[in-house]
BADODREN-724322 format. One record per residue (C-alpha): x, y, z; residue in three letters. Coordinates in steps of 0.02 Angstrom, whole numbers, padded with zeros to 5 digits, always signed. Example, Ala and Ser with C-alpha at 12.3 -4.5 7.8 and 13.67 -1.06 7.14 Angstrom:
! BADODREN-724322
+00615-00225+00390ALA/+00684-00053+00357SER/
//
This chain:
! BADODREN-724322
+00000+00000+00000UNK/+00123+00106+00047UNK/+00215+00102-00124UNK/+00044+00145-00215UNK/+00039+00304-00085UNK/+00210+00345-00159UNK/+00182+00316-00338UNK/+00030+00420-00338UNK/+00088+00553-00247UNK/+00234+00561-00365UNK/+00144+00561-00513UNK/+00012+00689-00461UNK/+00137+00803-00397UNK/+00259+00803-00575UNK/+00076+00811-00666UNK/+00027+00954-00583UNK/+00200+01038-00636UNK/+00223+00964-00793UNK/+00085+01016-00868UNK/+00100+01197-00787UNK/+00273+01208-00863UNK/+00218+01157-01047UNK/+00053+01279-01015UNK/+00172+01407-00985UNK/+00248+01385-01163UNK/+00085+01366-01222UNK/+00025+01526-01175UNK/+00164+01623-01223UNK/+00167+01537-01399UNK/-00032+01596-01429UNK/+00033+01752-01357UNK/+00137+01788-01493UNK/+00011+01712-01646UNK/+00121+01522-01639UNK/+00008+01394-01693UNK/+00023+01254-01549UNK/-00017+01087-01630UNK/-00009+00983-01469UNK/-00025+00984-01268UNK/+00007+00824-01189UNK/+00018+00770-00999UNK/+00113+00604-01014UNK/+00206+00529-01155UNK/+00125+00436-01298UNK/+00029+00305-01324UNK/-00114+00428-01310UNK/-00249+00385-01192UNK/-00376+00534-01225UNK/-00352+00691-01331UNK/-00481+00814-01375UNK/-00456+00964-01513UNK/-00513+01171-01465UNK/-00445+01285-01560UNK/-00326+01218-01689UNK/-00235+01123-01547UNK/-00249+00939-01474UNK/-00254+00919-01278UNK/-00224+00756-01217UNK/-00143+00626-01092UNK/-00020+00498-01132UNK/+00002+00332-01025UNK/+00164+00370-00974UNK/+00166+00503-00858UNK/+00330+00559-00790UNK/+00318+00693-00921UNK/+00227+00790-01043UNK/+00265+00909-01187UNK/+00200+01057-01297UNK/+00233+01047-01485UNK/+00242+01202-01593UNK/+00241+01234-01787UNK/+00397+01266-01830UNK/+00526+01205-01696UNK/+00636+01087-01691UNK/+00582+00991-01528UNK/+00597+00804-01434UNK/+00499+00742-01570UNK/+00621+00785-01713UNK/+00525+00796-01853UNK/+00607+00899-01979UNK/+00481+00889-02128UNK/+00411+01038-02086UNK/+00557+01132-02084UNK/+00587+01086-02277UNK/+00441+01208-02337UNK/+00470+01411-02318UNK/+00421+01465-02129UNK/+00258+01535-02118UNK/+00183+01658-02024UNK/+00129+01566-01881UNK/+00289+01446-01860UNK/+00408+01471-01726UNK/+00549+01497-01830UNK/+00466+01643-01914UNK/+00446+01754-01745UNK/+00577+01877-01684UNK/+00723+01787-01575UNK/+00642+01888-01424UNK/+00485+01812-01432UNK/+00557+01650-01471UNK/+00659+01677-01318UNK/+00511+01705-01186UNK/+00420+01548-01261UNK/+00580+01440-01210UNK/+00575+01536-01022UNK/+00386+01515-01011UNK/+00397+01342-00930UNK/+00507+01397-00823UNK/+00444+01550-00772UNK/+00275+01446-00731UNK/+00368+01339-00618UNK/+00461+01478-00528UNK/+00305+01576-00487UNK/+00204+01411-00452UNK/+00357+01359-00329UNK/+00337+01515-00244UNK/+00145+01523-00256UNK/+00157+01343-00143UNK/+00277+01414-00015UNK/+00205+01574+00022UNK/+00023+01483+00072UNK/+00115+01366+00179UNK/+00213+01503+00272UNK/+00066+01595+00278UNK/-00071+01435+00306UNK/+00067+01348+00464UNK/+00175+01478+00499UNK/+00355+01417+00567UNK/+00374+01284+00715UNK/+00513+01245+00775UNK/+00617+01187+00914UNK/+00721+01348+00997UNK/+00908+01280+01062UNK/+00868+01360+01232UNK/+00716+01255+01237UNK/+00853+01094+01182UNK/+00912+01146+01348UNK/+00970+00969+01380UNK/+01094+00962+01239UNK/+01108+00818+01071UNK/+01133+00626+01049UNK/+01274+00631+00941UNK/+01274+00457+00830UNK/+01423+00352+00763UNK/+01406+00491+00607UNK/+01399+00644+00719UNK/+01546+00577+00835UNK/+01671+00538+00695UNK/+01686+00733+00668UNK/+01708+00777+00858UNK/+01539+00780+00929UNK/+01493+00689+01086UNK/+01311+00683+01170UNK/+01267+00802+01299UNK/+01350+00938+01209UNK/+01241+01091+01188UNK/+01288+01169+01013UNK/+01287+01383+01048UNK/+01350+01443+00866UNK/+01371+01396+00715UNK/+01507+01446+00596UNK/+01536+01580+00762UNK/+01356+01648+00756UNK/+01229+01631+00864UNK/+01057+01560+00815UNK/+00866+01518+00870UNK/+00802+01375+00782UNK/+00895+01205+00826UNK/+00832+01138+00631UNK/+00987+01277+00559UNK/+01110+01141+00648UNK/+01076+01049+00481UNK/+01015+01210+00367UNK/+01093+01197+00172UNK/+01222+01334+00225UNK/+01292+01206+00357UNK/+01285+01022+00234UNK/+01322+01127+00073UNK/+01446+01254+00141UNK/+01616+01240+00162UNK/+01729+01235+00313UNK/+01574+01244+00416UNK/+01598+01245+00597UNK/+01495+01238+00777UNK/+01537+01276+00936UNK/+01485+01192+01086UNK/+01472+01195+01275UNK/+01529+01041+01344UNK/+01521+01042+01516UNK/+01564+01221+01547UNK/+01676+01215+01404UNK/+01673+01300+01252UNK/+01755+01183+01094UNK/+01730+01225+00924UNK/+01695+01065+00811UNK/+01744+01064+00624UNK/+01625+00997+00495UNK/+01711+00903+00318UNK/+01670+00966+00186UNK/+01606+00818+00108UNK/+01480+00790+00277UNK/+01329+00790+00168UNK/+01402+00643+00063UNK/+01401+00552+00185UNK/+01188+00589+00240UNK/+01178+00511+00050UNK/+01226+00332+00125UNK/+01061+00248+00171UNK/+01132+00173+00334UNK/+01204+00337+00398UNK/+01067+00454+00337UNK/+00965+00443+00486UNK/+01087+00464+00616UNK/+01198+00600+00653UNK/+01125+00735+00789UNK/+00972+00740+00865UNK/+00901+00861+01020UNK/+00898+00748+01192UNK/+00701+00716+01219UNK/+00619+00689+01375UNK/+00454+00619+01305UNK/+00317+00501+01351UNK/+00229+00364+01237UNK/+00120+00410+01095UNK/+00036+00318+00946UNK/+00065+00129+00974UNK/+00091+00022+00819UNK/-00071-00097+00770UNK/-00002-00267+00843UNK/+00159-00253+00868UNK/+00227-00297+01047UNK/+00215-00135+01144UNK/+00037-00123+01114UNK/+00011-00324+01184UNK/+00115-00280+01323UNK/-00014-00171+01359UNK/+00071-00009+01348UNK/-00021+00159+01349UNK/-00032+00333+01259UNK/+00049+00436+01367UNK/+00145+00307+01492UNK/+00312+00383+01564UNK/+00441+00246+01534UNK/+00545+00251+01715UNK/+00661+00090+01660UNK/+00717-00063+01560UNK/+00768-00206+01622UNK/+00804-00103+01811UNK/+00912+00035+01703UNK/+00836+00210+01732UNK/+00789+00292+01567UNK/+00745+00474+01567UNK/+00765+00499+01380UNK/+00709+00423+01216UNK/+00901+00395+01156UNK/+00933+00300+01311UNK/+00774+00191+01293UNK/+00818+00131+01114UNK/+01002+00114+01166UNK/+00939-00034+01304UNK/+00802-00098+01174UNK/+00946-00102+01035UNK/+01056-00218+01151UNK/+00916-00327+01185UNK/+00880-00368+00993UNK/+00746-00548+00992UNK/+00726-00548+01167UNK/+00596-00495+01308UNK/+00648-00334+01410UNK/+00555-00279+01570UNK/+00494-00117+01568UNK/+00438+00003+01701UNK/+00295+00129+01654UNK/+00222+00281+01765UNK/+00039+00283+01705UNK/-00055+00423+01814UNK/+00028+00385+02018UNK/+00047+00194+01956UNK/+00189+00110+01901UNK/+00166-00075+01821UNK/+00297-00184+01747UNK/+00269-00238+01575UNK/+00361-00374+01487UNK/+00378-00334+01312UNK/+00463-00452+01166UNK/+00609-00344+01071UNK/+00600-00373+00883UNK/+00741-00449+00766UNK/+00761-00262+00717UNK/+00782-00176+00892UNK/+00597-00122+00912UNK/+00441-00138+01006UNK/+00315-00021+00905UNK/+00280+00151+00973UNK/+00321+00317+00940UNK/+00393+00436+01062UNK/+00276+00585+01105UNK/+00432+00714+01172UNK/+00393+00827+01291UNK/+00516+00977+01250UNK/+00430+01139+01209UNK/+00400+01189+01036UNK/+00394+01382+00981UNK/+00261+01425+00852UNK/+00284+01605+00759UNK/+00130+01657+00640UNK/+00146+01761+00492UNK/+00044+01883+00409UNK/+00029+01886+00203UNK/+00151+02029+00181UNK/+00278+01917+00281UNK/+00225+01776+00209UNK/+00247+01832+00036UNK/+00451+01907+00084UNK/+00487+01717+00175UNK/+00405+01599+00072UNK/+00484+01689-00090UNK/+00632+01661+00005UNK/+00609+01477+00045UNK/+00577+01439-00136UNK/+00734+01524-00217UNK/+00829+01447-00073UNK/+00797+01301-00161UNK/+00895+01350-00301UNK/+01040+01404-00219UNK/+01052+01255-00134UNK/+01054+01164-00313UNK/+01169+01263-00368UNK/+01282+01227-00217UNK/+01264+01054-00204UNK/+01321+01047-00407UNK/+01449+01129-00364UNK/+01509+01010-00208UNK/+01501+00859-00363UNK/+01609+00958-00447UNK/+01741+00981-00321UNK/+01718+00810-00293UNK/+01660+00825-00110UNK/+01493+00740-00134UNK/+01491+00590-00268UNK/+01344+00595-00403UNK/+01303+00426-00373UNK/+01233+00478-00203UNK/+01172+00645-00224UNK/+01073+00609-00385UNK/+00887+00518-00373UNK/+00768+00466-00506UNK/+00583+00438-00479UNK/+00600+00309-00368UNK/+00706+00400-00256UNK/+00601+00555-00255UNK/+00458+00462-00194UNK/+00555+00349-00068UNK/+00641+00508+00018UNK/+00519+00670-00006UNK/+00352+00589-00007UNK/+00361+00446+00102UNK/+00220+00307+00111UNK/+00085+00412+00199UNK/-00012+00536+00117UNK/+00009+00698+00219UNK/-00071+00836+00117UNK/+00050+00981+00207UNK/+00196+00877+00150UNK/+00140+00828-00018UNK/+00129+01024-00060UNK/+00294+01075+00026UNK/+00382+00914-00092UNK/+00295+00976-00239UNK/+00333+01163-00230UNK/+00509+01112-00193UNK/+00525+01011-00344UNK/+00431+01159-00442UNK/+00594+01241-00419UNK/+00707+01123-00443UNK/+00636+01075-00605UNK/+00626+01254-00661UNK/+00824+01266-00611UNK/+00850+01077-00702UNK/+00777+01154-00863UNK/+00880+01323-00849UNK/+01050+01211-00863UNK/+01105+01252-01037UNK/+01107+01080-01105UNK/+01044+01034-01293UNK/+00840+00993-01287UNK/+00810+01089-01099UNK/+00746+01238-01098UNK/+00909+01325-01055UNK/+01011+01231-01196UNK/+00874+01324-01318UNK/+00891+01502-01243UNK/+01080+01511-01278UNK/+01062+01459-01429UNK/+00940+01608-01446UNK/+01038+01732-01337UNK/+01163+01680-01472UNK/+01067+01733-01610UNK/+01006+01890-01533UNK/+01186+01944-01473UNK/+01281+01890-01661UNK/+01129+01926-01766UNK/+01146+01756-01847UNK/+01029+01609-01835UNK/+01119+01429-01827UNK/+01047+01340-01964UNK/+00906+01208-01939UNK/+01077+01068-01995UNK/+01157+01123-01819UNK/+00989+01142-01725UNK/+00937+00975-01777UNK/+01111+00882-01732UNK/+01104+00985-01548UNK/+00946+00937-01506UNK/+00996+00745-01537UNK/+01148+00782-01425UNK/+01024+00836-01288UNK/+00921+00692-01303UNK/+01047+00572-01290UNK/+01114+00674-01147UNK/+00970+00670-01027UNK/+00922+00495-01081UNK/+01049+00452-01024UNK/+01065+00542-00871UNK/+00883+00477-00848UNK/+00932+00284-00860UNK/+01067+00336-00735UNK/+00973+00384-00614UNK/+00853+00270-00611UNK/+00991+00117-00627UNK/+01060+00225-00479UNK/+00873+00219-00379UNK/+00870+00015-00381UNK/+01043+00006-00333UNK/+01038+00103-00176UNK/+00842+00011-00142UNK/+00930-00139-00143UNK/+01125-00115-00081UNK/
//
């Protein structure tokens, strides 16, 4: 069930922004008199098409995709007979290099606006919560990840890269994974030690077994949602039970708890629960995995700031172009070498493994899909042959030189391009499986 919940979410979100990015060439090509022959959600074989206005609307079966084809332009579909005859009025070819040039940006224009459109109602509709580090009074549990660089638990971080912040989430903000020579300093135990981050700490988060664990705030917490019958709930255990011990070892935490239950992998473990002024003893069975099925409610105190639309509009503009900085940044540490593509890149599958997740939470859904809004308007500005970018320079070109490159060149780039991204394509979904499975 849980990969159908990921499979649709996926391909509702890239419909939604698919066919808003080819609606945004559309638009601009009837803008400027083009005749659009088709607009397709999907990739052929058709499924359903109708015809208004000179122009067929349809789905395809296969939809990771869609496109918008134009009289006139030398496109994915690389048919060239057209291109034999003299250019008519209405073709693409036949329209000023300017125009030309804001029907290549209208996709991604679309996507940039509909990116920020997304994170400005969810600033505005949830505000910001978050947990402040003088509320994570009681310091982090730094995993085997987190204590390779330095860190140890019970160290409270106070600044990073020598600042002070607020919100204990900026301990793993884009400016600290995806900067460089990133630093924190921390009081441990009345001492103040300054930890330095590698630069290639965020290759590392790629690696499926280390992902999860690096730093986390120490919770104080009591027990909340029980899993459907697994062993904590047949044990007995309660919503809101205070868990005093296992096996006659105090616990006060939730890192200390799964330490105990993580030692005591297949076998039974005795644990002591405060449940109103009662304590009982419950004997619960430890699965092969280290588990017993609940989740922790914690207990520390979150801090909730609303927003009103002006504010709104200046942060969640903000939050969306972040996203393309932090592209561009995390490009650039694969270039350096500091994070290795194999990691950092994800298909389809990936994208609904690690963003969506197997439960359909409509808040997250939206935040995943205006964050890939942007990212796939910053994918299509890259100036490779058959993206949107790789067409613009070839028209900044022409508007700069005052010469056109003949339809010979266009035809051979936009082969390039297609060999290019199917092949970056079957990468990354070769690349998906692999890490599913190894």
């Amino acid at each position: 069930m849980e990969i159908l919940v990921m499979a649709g979410q996926l391909i509702l979100g890239l419909s939604i922004l698919v066919g808003l990015h080819e609606l945004g060439h559309l638009l601009a090509a009837k803008a400027f008199g083009m005749r659009v022959e088709q607009y397709f959600i999907g990739f052929p074989p058709k499924v359903w098409s109708i015809r208004r206005g000179g122009t067929e609307y349809g789905l395809g079966a296969v939809p990771l995709g869609g496109f918008v084809k134009i009289s006139g332009m030398i496109d994915e579909s690389l048919d060239t007979e057209q291109m034999k005859a003299e250019p008519q009025p209405w073709e693409f070819r036949a329209k000023p290099a300017w125009q030309r040039l804001i029907v290549m940006l209208g996709g991604i224009i679309v996507n940039i606006i509909t990116g920020i459109i997304i994170f400005v109602a969810i600033t505005y509709k949830n505000g910001d919560t978050f947990l402040s580090v003088n509320d994570a009074k009681y310091g982090i549990v730094a995993h085997e990840l987190a204590q390779q660089i330095g860190l140890r638990t019970g160290d409270k971080i106070v600044a990073i890269n020598g600042k002070p912040f607020n919100n204990f989430n900026d301990v793993l903000s884009s400016d600290v994974l995806l900067g460089n020579n990133s630093t924190y300093t921390v009081n441990r135990a009345g001492e103040q030690v300054v930890v330095e981050l590698p630069n290639d700490l965020v290759d590392k988060f790629s690696d499926k077994k280390s992902a999860p664990k690096f730093i986390e705030p120490i919770m104080p917490f009591e027990v909340g949602e029980l899993m459907k019958g697994m062993s904590a709930e047949k044990s007995g255990m309660k919503p809101g039970d205070r868990i005093l011990s296992v096996n006659n070892q105090p616990t006060q935490y939730f890192h200390e708890v799964q330490q105990i239950i993580n030692a005591n992998k297949g076998k039974a473990v005795a644990i002591n629960v405060q449940r109103a002024n009662q304590v009982k003893t419950l004997n619960v069975a430890v699965s092969p995995e280290g588990t017993i099925g609940f989740y922790p409610k914690s207990l520390l105190k979150l801090t909730t700031v609303n927003f009103t639309l002006g504010e709104s509009l200046v942060r969640g503009t903000e939050r969306a172009f972040s996203v393309i900085f932090d592209n561009i940044k995390g490009f650039g540490k694969i270039f350096r070498g500091e994070v290795s593509a194999s990691k950092a890149l994800s298909g389809p599958i990936g994208i609904a493994q690690n963003l969506f997740g197997g439960i359909w939470v409509w808040d997250r859904f939206w935040f995943v899909t205006g964050l890939l809004s942007m990212a796939l308007a910053f994918m299509n500005a890259l100036p490779i042959p058959a993206l949107d970018g790789g067409h613009s320079v070839l028209l900044l070109y022409e508007m700069v030189s005052g010469r056109k490159p003949s339809d010979r060149f266009l035809e051979a780039a936009q082969r390039v391009g297609m060999v290019i991204l199917l092949g970056l394509m079957a990468f990354a979904i070769f690349n998906d499986v692999f890490k599913a499975f190894y």
